[in-house]
N, CA, C and O atoms as CSV, one atom per row, in Angstrom:
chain,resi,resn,atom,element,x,y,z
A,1,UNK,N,N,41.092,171.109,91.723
A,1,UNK,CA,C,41.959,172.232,91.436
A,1,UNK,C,C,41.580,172.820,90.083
A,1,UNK,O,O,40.999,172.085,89.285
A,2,UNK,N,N,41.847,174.032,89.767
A,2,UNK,CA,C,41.518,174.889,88.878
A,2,UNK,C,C,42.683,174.736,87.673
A,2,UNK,O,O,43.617,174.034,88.061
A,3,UNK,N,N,42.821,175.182,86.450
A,3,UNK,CA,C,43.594,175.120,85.670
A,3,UNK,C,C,45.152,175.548,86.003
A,3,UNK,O,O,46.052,174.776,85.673
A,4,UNK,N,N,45.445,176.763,86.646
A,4,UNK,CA,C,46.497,177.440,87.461
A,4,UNK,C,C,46.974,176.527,88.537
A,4,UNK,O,O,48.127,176.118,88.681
A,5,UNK,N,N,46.213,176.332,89.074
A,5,UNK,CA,C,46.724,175.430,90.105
A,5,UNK,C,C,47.435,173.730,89.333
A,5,UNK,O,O,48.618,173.424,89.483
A,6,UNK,N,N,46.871,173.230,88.896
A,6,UNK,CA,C,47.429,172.324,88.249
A,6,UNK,C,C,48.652,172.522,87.399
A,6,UNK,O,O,49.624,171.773,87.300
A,7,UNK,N,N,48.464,173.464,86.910
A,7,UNK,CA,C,49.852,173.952,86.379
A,7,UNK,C,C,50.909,174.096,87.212
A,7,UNK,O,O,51.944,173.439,87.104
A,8,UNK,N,N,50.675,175.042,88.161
A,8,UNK,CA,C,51.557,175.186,89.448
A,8,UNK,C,C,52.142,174.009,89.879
A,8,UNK,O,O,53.366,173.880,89.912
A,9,UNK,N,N,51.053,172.782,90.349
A,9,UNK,CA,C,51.440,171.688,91.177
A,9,UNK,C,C,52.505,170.937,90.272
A,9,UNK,O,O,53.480,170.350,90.742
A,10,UNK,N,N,52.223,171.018,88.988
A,10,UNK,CA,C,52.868,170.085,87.927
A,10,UNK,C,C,54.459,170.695,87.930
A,10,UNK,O,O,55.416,169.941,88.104
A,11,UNK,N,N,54.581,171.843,87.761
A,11,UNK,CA,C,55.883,172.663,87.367
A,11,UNK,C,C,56.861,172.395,88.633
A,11,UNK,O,O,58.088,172.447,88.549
A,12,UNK,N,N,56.185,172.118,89.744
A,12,UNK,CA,C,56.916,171.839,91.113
A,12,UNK,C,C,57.208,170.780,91.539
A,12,UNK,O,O,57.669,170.731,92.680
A,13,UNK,N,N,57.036,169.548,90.756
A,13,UNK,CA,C,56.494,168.150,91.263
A,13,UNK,C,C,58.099,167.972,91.410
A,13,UNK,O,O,58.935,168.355,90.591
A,14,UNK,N,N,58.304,167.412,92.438
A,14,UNK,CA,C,60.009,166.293,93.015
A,14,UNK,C,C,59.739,165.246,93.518
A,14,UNK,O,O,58.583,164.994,93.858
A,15,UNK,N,N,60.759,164.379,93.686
A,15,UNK,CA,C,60.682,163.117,93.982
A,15,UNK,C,C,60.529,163.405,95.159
A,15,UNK,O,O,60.914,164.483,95.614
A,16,UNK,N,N,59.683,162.097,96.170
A,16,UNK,CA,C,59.434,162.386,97.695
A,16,UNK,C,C,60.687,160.744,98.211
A,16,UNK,O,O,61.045,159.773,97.544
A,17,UNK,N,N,60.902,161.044,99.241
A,17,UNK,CA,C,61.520,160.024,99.838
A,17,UNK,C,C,61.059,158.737,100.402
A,17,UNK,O,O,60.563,158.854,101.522
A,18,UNK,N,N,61.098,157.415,99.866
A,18,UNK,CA,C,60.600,156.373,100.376
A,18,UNK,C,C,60.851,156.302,101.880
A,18,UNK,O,O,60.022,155.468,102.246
A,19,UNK,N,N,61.237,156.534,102.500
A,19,UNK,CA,C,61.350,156.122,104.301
A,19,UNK,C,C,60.534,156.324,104.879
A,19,UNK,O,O,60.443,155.670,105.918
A,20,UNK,N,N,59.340,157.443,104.537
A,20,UNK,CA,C,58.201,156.936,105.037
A,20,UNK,C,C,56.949,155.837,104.174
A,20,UNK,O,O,55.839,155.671,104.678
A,21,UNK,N,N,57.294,155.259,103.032
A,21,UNK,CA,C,56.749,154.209,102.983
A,21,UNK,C,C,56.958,153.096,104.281
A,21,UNK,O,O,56.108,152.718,105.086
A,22,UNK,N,N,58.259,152.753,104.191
A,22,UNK,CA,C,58.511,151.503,104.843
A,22,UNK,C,C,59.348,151.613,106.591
A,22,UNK,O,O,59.521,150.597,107.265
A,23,UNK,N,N,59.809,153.136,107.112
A,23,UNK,CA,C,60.372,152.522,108.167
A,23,UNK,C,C,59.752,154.073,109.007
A,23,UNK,O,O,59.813,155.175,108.462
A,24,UNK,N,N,59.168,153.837,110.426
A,24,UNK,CA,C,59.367,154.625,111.160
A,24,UNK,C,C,59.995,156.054,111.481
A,24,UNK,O,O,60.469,156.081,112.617
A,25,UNK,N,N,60.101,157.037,110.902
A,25,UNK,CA,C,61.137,158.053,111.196
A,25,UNK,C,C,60.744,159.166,112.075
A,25,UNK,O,O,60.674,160.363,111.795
A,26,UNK,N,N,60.489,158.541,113.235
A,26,UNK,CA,C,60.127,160.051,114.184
A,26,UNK,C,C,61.396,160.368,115.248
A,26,UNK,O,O,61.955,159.989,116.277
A,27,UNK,N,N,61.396,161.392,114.141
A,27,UNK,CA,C,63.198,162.365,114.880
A,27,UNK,C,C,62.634,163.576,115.244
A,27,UNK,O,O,63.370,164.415,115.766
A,28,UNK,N,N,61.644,163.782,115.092
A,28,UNK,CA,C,60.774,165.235,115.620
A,28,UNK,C,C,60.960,165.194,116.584
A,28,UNK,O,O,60.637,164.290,117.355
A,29,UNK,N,N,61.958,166.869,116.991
A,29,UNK,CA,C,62.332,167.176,117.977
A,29,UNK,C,C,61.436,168.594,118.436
A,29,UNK,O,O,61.938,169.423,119.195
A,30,UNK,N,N,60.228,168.730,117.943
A,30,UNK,CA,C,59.707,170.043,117.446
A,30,UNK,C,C,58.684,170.066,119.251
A,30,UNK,O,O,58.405,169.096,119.956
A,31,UNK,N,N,58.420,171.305,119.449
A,31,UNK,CA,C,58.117,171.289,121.122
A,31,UNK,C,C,56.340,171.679,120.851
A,31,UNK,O,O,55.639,172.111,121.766
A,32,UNK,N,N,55.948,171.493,119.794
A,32,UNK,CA,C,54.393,171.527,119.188
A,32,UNK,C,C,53.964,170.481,119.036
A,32,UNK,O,O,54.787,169.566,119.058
A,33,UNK,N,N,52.647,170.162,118.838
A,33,UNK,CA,C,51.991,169.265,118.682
A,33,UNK,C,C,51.876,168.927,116.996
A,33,UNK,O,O,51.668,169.954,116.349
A,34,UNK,N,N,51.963,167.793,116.248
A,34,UNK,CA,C,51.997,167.880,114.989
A,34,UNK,C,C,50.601,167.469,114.247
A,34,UNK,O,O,50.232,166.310,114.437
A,35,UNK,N,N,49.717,168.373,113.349
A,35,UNK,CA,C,48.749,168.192,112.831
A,35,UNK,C,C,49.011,167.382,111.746
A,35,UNK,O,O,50.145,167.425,111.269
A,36,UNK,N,N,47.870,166.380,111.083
A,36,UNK,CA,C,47.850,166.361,109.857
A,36,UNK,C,C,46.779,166.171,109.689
A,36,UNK,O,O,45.913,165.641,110.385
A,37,UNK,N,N,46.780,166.932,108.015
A,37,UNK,CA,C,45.404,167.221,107.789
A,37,UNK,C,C,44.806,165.678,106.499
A,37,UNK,O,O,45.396,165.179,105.540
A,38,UNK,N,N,43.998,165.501,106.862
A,38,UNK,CA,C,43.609,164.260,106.517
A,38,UNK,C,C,42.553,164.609,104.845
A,38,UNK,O,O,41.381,164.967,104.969
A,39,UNK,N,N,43.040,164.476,103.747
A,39,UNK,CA,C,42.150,164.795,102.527
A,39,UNK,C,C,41.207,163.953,102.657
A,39,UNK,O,O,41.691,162.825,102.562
A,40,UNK,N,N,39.949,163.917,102.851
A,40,UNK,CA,C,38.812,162.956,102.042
A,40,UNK,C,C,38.745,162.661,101.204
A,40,UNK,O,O,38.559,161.452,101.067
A,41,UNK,N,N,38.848,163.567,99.919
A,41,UNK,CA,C,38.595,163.316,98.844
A,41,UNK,C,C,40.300,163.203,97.901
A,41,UNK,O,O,40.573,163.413,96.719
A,42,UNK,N,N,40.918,162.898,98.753
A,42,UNK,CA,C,41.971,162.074,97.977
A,42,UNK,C,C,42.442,161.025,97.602
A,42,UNK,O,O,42.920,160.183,98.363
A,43,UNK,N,N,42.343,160.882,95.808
A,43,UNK,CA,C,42.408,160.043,95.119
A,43,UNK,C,C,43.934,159.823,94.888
A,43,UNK,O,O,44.101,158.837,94.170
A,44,UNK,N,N,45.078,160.407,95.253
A,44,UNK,CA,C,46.386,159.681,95.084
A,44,UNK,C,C,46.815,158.875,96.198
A,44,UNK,O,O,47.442,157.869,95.865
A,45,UNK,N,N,46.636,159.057,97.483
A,45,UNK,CA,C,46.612,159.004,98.610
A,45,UNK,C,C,45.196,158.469,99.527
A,45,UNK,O,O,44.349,159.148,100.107
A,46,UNK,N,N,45.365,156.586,99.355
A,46,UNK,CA,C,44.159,156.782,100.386
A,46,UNK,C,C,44.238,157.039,101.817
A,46,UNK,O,O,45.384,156.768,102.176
A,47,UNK,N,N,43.534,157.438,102.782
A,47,UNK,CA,C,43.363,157.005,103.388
A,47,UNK,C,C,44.101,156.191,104.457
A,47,UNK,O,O,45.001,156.500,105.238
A,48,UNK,N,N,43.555,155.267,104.282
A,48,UNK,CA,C,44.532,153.799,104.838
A,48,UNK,C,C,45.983,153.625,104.807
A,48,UNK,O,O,46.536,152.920,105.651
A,49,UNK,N,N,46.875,154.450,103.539
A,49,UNK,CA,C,48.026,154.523,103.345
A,49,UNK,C,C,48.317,155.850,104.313
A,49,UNK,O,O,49.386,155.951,104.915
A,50,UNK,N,N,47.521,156.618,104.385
A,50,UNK,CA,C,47.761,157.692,104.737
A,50,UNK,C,C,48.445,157.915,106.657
A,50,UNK,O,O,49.135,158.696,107.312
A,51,UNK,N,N,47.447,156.282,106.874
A,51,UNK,CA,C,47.039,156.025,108.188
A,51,UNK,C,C,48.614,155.562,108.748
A,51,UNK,O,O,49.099,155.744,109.865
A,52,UNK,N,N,49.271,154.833,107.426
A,52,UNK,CA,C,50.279,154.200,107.960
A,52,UNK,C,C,51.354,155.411,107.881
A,52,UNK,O,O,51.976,155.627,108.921
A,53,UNK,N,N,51.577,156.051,106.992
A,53,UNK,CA,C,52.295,157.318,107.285
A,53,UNK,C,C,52.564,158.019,108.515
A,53,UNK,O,O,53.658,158.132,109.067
A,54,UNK,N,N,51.471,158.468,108.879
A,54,UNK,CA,C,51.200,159.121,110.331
A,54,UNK,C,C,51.635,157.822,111.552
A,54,UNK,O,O,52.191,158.079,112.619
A,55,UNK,N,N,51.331,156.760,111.206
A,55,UNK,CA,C,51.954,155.653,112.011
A,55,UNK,C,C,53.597,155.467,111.826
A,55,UNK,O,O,54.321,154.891,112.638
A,56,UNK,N,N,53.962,155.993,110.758
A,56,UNK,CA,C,55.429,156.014,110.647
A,56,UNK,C,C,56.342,156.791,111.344
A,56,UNK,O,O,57.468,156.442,111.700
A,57,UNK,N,N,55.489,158.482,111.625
A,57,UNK,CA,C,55.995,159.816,111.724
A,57,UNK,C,C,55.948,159.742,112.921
A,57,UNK,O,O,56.911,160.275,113.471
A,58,UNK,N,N,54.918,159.112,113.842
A,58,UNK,CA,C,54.638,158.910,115.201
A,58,UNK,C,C,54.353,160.382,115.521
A,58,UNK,O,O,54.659,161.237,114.690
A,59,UNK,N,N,53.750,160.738,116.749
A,59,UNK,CA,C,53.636,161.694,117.243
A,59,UNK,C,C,52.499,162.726,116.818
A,59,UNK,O,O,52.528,163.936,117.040
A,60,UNK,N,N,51.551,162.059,116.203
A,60,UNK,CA,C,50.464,162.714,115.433
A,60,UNK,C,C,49.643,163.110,116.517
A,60,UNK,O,O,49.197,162.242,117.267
A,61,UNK,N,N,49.345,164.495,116.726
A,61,UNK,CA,C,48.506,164.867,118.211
A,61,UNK,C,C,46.966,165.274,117.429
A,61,UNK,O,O,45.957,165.268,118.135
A,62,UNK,N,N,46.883,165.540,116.300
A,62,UNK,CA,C,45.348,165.814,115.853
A,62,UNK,C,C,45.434,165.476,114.473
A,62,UNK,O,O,46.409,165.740,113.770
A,63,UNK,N,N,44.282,164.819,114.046
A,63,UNK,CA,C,44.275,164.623,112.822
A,63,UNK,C,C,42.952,165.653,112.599
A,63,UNK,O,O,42.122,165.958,113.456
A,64,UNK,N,N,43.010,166.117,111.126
A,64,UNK,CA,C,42.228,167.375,110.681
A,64,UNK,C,C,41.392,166.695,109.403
A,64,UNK,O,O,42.133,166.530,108.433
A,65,UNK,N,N,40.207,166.324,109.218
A,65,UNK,CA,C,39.544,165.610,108.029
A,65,UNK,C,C,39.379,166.820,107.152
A,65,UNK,O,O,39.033,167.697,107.943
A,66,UNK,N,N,39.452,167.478,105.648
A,66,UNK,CA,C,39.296,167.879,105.007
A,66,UNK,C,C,38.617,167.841,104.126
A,66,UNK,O,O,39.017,167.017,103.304
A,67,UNK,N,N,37.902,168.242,103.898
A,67,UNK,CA,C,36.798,167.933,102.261
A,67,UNK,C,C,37.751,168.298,101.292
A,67,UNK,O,O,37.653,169.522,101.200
A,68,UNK,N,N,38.541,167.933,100.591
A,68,UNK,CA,C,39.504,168.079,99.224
A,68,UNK,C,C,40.465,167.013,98.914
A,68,UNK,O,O,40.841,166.102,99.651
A,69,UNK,N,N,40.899,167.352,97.346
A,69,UNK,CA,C,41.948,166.528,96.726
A,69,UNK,C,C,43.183,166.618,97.755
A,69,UNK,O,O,43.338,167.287,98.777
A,70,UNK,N,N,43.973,165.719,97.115
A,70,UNK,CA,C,45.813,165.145,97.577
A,70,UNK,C,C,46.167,166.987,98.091
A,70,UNK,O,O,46.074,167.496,99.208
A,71,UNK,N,N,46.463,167.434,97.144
A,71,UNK,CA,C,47.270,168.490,97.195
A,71,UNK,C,C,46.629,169.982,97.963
A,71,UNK,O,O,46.675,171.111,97.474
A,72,UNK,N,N,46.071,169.606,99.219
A,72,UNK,CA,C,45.408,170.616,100.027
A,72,UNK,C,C,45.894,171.867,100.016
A,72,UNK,O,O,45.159,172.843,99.866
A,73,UNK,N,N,47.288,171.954,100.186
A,73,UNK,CA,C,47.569,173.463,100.139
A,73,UNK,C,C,47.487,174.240,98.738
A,73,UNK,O,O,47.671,175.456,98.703
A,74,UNK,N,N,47.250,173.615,97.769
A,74,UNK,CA,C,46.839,173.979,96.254
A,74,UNK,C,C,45.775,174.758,96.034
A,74,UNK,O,O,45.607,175.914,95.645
A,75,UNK,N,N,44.841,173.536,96.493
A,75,UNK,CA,C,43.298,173.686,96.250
A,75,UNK,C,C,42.628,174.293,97.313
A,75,UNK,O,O,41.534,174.719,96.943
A,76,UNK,N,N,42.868,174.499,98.514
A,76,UNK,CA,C,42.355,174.699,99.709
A,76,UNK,C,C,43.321,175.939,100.399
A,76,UNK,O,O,43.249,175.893,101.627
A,77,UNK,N,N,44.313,177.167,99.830
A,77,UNK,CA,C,45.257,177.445,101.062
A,77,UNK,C,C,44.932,178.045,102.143
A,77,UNK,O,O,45.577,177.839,103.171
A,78,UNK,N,N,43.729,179.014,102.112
A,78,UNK,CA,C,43.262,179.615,103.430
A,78,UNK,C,C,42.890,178.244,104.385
A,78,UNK,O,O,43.318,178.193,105.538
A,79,UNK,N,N,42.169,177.284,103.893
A,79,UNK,CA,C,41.362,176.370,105.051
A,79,UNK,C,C,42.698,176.083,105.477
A,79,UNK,O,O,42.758,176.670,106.557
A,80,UNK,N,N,44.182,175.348,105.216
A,80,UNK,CA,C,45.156,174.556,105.340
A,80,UNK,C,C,45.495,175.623,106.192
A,80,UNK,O,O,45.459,175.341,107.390
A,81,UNK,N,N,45.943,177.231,105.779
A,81,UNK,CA,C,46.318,177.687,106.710
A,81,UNK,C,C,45.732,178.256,108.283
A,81,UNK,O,O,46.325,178.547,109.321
A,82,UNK,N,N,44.560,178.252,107.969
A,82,UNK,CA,C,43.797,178.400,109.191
A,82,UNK,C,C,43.386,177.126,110.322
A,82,UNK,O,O,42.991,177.107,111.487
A,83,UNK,N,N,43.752,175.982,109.168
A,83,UNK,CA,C,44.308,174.516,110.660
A,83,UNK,C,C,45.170,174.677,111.228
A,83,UNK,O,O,45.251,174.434,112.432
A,84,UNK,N,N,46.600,175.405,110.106
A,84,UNK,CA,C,48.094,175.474,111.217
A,84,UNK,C,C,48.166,176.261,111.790
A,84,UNK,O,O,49.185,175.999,112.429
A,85,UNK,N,N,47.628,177.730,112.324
A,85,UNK,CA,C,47.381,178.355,112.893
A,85,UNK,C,C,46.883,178.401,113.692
A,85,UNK,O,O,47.163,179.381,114.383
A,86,UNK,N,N,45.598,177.284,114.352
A,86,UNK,CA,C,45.196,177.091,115.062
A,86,UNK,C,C,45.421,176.523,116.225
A,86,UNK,O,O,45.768,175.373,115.956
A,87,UNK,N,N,45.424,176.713,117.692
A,87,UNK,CA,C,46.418,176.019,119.025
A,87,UNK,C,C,45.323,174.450,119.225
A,87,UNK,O,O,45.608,173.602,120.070
């Protein structure tokens, strides 16, 4: 990310909710298929943690590999938006 952008991400930062660390929560009642886009090159977020997330949320119909940092829609927003847009 660029100087702006880091600024941005910083000024916005909130607490996220532990329940998807530790328990299952798929209440998705949504009639779409749910993407997630998978960072490569994210260093807050490996991977492997990432894996169990999506194992938490259940219902993951495509996973999307990305060449970028944690914060994809930051650093990346056309690519991010041209995955969710996509059928």
């Amino acid at each position: 990310m660029n100087k702006k952008q880091r600024e941005k991400l910083y000024s916005s930062l909130c607490g996220e909710s532990t329940n998807l660390l530790f328990e299952r929560i798929n209440e998705c009642k949504l009639e779409t298929s749910i993407k997630w886009i998978l960072p490569t090159k994210d260093r807050a977020l490996n991977p492997k943690q990432q894996r169990v997330y999506m194992n938490n949320i259940g219902n993951i119909k495509s996973i999307i590999k990305l060449t970028a940092p944690h914060d994809v829609m930051i650093s990346h927003p056309e690519e991010v938006a041209k995955i969710l847009l996509e059928n």
